[in-house]
mmCIF file of the N, C-alpha and C atoms, coordinates in Angstrom:
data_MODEL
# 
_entry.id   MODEL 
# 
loop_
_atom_site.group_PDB 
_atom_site.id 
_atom_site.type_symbol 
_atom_site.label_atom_id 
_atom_site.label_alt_id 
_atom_site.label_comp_id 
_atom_site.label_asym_id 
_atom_site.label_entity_id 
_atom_site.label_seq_id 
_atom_site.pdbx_PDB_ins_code 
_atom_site.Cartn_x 
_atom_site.Cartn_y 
_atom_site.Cartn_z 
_atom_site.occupancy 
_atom_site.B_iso_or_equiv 
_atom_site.pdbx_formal_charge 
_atom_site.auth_seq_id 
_atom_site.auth_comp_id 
_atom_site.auth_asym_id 
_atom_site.auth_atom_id 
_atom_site.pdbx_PDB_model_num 
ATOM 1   N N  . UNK A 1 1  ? -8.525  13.543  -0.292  1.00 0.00 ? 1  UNK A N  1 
ATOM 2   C CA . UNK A 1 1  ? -7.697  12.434  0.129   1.00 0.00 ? 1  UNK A CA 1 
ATOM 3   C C  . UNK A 1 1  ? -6.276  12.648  -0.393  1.00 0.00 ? 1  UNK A C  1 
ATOM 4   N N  . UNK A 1 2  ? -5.497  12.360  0.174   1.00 0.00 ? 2  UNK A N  1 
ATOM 5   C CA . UNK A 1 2  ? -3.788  12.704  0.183   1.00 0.00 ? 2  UNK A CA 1 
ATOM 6   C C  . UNK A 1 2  ? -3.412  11.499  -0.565  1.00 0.00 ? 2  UNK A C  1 
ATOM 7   N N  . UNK A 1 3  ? -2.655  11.233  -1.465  1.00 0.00 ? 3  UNK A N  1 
ATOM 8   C CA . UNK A 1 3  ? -2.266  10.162  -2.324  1.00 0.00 ? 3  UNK A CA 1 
ATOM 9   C C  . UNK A 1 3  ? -1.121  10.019  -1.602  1.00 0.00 ? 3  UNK A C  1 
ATOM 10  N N  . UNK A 1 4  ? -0.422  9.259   -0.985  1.00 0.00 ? 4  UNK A N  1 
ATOM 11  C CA . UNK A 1 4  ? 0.659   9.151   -0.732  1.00 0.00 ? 4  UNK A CA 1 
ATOM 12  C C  . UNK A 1 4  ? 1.686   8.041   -0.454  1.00 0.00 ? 4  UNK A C  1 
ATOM 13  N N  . UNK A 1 5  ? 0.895   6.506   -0.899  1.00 0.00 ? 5  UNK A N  1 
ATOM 14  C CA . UNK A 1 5  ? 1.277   5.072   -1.008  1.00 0.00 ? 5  UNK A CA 1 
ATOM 15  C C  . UNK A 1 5  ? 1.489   5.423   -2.482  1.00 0.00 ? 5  UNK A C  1 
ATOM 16  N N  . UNK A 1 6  ? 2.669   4.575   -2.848  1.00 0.00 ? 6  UNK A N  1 
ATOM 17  C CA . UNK A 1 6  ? 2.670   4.115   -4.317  1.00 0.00 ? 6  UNK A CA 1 
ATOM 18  C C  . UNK A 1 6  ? 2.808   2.979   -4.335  1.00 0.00 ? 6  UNK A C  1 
ATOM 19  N N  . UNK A 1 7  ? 2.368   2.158   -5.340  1.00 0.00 ? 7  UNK A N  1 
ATOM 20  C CA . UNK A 1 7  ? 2.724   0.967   -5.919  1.00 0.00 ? 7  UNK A CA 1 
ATOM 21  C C  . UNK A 1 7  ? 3.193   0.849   -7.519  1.00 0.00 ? 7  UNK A C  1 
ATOM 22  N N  . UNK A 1 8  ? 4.948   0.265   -6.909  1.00 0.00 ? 8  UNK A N  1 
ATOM 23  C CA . UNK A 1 8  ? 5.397   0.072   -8.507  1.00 0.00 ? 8  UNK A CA 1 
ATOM 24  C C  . UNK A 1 8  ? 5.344   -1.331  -8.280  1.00 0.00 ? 8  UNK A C  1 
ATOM 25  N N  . UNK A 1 9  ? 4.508   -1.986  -9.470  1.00 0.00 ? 9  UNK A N  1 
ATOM 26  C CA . UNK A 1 9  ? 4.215   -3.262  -9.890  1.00 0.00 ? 9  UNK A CA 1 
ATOM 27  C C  . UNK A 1 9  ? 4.775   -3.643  -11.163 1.00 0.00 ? 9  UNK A C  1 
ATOM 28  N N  . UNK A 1 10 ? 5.422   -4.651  -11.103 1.00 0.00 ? 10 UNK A N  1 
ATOM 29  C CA . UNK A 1 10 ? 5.617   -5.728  -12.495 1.00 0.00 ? 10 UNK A CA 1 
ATOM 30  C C  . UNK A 1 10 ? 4.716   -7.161  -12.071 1.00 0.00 ? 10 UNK A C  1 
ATOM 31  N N  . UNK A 1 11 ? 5.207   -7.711  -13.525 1.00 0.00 ? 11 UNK A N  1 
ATOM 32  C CA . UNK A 1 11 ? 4.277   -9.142  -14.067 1.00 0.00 ? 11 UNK A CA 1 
ATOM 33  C C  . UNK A 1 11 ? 4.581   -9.688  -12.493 1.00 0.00 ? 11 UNK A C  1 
ATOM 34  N N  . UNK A 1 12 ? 5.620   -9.685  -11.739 1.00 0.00 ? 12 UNK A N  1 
ATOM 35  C CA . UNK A 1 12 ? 5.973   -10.946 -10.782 1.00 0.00 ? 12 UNK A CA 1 
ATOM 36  C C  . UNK A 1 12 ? 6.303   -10.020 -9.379  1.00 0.00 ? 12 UNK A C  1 
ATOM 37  N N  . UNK A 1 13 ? 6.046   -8.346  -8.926  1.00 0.00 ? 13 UNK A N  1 
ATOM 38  C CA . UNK A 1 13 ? 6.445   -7.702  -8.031  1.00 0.00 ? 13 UNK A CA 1 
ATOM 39  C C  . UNK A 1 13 ? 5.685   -6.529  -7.995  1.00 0.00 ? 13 UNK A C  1 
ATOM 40  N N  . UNK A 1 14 ? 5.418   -6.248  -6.168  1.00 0.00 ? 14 UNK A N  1 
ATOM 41  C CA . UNK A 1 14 ? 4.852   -4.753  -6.334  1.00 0.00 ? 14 UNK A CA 1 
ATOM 42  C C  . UNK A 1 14 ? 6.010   -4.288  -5.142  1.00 0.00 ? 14 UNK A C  1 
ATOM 43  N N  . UNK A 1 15 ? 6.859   -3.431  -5.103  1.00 0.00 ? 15 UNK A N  1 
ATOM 44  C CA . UNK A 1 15 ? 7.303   -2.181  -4.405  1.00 0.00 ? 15 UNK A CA 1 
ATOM 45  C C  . UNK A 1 15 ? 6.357   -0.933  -3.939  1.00 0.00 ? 15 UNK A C  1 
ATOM 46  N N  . UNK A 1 16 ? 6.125   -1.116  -2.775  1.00 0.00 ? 16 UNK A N  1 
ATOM 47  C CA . UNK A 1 16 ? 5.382   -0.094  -1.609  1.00 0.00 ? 16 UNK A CA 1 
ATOM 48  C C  . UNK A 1 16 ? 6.093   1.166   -1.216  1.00 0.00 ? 16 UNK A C  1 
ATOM 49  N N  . UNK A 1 17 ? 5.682   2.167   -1.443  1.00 0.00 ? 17 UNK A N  1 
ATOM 50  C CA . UNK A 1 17 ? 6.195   3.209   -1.130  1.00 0.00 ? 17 UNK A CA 1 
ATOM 51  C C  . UNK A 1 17 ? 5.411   4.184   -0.659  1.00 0.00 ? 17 UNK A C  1 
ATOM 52  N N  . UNK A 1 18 ? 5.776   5.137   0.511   1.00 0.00 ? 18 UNK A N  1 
ATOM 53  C CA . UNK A 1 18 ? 5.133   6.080   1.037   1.00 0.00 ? 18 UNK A CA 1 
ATOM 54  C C  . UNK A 1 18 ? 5.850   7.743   0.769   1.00 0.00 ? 18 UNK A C  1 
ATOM 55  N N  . UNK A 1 19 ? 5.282   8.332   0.114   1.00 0.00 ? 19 UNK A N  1 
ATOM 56  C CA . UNK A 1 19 ? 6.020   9.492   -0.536  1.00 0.00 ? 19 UNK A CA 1 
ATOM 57  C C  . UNK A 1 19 ? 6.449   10.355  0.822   1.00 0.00 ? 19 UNK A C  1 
ATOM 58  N N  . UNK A 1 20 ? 5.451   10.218  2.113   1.00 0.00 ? 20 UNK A N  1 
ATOM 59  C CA . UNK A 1 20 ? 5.832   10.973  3.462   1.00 0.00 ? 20 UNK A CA 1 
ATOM 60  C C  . UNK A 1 20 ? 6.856   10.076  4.162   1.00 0.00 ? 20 UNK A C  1 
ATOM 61  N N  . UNK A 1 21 ? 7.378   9.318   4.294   1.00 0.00 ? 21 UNK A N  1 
ATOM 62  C CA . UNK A 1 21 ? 8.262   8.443   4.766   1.00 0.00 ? 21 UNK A CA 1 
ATOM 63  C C  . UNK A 1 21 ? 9.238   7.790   3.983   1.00 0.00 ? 21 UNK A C  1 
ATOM 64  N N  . UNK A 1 22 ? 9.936   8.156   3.356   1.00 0.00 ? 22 UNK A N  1 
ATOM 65  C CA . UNK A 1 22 ? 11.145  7.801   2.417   1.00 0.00 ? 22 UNK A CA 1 
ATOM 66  C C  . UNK A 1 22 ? 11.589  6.694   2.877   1.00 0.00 ? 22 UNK A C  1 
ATOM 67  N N  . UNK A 1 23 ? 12.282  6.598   3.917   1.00 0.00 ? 23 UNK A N  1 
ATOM 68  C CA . UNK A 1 23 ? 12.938  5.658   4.874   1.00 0.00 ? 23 UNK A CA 1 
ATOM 69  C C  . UNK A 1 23 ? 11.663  4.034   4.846   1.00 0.00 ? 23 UNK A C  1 
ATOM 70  N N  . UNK A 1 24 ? 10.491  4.333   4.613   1.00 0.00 ? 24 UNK A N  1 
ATOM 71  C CA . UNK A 1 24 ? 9.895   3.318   4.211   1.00 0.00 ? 24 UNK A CA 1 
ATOM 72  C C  . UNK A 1 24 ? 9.562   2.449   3.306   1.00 0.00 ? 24 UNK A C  1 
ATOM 73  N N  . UNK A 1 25 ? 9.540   1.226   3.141   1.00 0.00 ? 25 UNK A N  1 
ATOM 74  C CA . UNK A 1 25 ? 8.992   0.783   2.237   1.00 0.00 ? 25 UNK A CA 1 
ATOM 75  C C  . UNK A 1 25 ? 8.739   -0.841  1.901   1.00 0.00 ? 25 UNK A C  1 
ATOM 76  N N  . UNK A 1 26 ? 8.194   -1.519  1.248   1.00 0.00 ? 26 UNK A N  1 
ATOM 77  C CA . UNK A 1 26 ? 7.476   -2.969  1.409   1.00 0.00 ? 26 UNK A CA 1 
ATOM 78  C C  . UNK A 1 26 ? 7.208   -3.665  0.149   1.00 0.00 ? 26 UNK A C  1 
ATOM 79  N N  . UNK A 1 27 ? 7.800   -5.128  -0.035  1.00 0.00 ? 27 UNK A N  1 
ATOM 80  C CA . UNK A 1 27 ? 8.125   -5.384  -1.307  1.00 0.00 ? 27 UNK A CA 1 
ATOM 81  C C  . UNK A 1 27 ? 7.233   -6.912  -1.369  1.00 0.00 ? 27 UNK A C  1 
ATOM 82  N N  . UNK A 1 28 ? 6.348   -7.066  -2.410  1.00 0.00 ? 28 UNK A N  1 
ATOM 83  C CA . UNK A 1 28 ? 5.048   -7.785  -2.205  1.00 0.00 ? 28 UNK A CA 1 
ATOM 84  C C  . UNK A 1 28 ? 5.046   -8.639  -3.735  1.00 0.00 ? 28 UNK A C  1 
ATOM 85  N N  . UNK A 1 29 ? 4.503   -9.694  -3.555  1.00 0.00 ? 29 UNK A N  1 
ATOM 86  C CA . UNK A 1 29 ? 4.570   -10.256 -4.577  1.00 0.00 ? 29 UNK A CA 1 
ATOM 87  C C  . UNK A 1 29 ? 2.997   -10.350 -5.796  1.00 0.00 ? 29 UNK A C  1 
ATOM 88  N N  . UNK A 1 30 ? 1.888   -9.446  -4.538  1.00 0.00 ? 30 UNK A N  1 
ATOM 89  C CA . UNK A 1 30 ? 0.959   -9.548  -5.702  1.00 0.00 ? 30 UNK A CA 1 
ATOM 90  C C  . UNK A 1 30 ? 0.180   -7.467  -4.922  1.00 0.00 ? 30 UNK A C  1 
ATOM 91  N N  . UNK A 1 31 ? -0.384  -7.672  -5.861  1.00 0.00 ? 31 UNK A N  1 
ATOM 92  C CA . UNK A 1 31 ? -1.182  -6.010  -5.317  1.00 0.00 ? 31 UNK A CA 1 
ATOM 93  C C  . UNK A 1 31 ? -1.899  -5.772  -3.870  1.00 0.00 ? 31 UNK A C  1 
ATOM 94  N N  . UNK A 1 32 ? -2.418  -7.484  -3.931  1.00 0.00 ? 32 UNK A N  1 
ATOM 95  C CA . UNK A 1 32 ? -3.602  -7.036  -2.534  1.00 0.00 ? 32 UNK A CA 1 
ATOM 96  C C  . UNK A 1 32 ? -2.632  -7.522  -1.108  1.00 0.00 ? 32 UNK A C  1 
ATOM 97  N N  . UNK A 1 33 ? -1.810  -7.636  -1.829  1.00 0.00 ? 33 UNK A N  1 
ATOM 98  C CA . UNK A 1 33 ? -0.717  -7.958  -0.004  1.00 0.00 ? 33 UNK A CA 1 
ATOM 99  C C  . UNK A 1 33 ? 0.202   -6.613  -0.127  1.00 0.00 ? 33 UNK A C  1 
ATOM 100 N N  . UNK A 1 34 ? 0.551   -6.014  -1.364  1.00 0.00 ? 34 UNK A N  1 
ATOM 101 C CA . UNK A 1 34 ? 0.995   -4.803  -0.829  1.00 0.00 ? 34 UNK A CA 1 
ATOM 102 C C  . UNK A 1 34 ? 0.056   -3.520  -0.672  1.00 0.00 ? 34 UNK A C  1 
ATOM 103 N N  . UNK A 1 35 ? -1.100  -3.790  -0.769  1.00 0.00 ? 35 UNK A N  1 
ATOM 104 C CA . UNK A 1 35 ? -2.126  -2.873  0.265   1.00 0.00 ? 35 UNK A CA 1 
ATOM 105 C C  . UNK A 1 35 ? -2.069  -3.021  1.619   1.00 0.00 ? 35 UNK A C  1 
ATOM 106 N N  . UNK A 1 36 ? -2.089  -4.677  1.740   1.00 0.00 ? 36 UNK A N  1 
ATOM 107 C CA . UNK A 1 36 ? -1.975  -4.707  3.131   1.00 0.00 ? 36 UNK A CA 1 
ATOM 108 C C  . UNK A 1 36 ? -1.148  -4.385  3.962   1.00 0.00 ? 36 UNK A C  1 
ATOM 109 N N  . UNK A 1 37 ? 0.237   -4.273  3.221   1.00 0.00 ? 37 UNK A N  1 
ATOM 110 C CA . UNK A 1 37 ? 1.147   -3.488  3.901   1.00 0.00 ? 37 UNK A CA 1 
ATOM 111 C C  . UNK A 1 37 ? 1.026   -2.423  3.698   1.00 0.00 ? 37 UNK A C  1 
ATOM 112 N N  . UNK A 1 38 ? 0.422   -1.712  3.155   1.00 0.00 ? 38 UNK A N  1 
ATOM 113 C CA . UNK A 1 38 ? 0.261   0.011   2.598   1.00 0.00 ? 38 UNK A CA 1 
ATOM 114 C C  . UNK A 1 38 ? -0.326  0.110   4.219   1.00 0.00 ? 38 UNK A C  1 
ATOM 115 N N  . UNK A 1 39 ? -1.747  -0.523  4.236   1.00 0.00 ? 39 UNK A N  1 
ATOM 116 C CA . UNK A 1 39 ? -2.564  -0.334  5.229   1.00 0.00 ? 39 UNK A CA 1 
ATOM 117 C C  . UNK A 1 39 ? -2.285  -0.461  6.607   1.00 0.00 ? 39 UNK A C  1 
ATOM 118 N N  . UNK A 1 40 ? -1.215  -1.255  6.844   1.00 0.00 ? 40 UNK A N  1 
ATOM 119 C CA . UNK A 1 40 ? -0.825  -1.483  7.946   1.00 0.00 ? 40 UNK A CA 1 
ATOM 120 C C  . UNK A 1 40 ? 0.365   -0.289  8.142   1.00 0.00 ? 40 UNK A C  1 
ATOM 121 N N  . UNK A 1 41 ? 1.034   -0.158  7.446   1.00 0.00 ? 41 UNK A N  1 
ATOM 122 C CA . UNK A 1 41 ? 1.590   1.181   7.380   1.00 0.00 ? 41 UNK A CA 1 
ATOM 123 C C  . UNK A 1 41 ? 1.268   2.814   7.442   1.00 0.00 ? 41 UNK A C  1 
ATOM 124 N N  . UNK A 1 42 ? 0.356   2.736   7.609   1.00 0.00 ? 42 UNK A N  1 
ATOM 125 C CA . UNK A 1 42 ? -1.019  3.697   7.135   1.00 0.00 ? 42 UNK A CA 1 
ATOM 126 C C  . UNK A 1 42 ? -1.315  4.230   8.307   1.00 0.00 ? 42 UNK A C  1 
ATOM 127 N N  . UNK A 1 43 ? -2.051  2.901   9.259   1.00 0.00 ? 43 UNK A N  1 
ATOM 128 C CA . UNK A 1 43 ? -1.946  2.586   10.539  1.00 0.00 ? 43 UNK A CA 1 
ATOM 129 C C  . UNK A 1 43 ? -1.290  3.305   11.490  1.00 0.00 ? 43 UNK A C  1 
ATOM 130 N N  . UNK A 1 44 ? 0.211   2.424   11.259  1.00 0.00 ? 44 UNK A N  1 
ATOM 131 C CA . UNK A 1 44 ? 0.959   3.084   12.183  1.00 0.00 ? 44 UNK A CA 1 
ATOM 132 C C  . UNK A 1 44 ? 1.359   4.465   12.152  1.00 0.00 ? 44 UNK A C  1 
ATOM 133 N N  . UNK A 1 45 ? 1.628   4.739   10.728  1.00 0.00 ? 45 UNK A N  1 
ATOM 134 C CA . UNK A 1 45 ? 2.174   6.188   10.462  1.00 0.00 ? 45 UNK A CA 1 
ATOM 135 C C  . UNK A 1 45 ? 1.806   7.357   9.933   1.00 0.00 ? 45 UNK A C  1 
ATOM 136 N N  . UNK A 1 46 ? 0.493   7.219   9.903   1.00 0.00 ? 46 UNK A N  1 
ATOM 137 C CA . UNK A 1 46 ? -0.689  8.243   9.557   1.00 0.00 ? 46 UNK A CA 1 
ATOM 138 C C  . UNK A 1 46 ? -2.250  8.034   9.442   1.00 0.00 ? 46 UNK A C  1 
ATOM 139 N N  . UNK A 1 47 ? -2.329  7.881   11.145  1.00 0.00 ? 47 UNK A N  1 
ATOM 140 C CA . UNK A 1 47 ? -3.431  7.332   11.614  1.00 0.00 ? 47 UNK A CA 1 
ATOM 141 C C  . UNK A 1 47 ? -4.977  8.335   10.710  1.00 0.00 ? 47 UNK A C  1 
ATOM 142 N N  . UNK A 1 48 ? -6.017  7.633   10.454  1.00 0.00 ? 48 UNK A N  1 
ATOM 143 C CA . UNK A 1 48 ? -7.085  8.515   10.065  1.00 0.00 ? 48 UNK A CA 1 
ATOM 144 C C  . UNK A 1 48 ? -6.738  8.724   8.367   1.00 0.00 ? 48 UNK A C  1 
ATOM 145 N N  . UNK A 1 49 ? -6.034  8.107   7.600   1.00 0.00 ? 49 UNK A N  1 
ATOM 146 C CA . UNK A 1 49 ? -5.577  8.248   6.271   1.00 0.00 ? 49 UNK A CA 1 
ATOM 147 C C  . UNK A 1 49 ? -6.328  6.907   6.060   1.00 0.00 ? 49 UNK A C  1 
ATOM 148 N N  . UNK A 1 50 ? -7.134  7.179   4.606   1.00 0.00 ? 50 UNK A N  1 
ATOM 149 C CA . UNK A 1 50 ? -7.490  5.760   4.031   1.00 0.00 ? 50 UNK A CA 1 
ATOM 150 C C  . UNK A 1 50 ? -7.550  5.173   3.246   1.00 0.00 ? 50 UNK A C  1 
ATOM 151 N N  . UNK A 1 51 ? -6.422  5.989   2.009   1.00 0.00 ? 51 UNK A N  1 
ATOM 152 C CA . UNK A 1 51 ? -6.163  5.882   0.901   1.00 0.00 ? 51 UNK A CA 1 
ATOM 153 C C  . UNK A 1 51 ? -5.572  4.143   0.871   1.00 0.00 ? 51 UNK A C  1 
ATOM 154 N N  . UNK A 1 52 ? -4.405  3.389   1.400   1.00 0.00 ? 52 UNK A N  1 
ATOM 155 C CA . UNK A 1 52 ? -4.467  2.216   1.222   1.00 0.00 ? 52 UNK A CA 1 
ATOM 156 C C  . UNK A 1 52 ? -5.867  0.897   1.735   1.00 0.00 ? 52 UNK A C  1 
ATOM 157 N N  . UNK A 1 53 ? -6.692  1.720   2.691   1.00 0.00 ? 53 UNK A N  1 
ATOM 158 C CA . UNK A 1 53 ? -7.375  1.098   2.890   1.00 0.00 ? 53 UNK A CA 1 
ATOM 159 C C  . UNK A 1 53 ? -8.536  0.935   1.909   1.00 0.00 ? 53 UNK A C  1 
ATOM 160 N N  . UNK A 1 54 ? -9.112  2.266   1.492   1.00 0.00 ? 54 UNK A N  1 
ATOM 161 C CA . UNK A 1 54 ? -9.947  2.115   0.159   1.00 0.00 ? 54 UNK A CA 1 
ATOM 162 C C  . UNK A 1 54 ? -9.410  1.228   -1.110  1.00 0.00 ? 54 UNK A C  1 
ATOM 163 N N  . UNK A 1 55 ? -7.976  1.327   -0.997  1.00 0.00 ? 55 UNK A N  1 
ATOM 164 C CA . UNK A 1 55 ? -7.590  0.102   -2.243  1.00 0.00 ? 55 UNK A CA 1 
ATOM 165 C C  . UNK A 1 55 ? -7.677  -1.134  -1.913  1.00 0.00 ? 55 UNK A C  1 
ATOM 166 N N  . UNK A 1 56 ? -7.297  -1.559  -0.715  1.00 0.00 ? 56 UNK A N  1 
ATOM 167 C CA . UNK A 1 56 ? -7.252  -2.694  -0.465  1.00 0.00 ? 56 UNK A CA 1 
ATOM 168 C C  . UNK A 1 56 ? -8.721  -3.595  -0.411  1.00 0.00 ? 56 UNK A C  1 
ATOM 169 N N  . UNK A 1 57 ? -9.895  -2.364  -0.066  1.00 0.00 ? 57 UNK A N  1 
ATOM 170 C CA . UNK A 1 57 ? -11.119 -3.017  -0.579  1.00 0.00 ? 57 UNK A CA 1 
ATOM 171 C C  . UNK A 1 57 ? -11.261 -3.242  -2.216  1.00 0.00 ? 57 UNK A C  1 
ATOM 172 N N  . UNK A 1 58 ? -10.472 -2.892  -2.792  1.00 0.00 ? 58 UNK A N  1 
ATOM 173 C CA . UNK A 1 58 ? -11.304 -3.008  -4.618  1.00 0.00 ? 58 UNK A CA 1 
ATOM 174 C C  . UNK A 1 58 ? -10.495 -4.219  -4.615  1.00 0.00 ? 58 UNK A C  1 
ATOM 175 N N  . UNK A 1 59 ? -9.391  -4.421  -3.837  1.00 0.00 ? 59 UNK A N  1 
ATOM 176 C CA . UNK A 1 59 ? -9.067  -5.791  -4.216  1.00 0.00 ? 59 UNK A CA 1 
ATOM 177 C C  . UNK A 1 59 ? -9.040  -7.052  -3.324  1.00 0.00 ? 59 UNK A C  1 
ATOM 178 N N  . UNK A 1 60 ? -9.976  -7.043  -2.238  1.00 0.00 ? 60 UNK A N  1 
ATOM 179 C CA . UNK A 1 60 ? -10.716 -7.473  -1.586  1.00 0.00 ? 60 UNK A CA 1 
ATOM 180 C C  . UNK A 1 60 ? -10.506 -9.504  -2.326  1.00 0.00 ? 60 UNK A C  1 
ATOM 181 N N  . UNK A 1 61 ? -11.350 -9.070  -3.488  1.00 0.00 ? 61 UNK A N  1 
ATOM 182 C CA . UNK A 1 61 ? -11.723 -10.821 -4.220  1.00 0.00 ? 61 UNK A CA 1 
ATOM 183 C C  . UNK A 1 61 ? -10.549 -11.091 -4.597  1.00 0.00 ? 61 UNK A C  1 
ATOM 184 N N  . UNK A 1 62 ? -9.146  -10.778 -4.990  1.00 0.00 ? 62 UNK A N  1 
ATOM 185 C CA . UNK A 1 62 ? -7.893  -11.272 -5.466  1.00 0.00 ? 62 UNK A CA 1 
ATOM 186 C C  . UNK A 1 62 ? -7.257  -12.129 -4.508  1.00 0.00 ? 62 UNK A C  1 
ATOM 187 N N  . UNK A 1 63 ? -7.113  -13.117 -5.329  1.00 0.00 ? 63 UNK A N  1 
ATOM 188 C CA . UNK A 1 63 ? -5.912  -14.179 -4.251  1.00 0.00 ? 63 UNK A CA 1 
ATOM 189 C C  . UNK A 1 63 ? -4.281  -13.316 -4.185  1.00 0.00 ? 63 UNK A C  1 
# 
């Protein structure tokens, strides 16, 4: 699996980043909404990748 979402998180912010798409990126206020943008990003721009999607299940139960 290709690592290629990052998440820089503080106490009150996560910053989304895609190391293949520079020009991208998605600014979230808790972890499991910036998966969801990982994932939806993922989606569009590297179909068959499931690295944000496997995260976004571990955090599945988080509000």
């Amino acid at each position: 699996m290709t690592s290629r979402i990052r998440l820089d998180a503080t106490k009150i912010s996560v910053v989304v980043t895609c190391t293949d798409c520079p020009h991208w990126s998605a600014f979230r206020f808790t972890k499991r909404d910036a998966w969801q943008a990982a994932r939806a990003h993922e989606k569009r721009a590297h179909p068959g990748a499931t690295q944000a999607t496997s995260n976004l299940a571990k955090h599945a139960d988080t509000p």
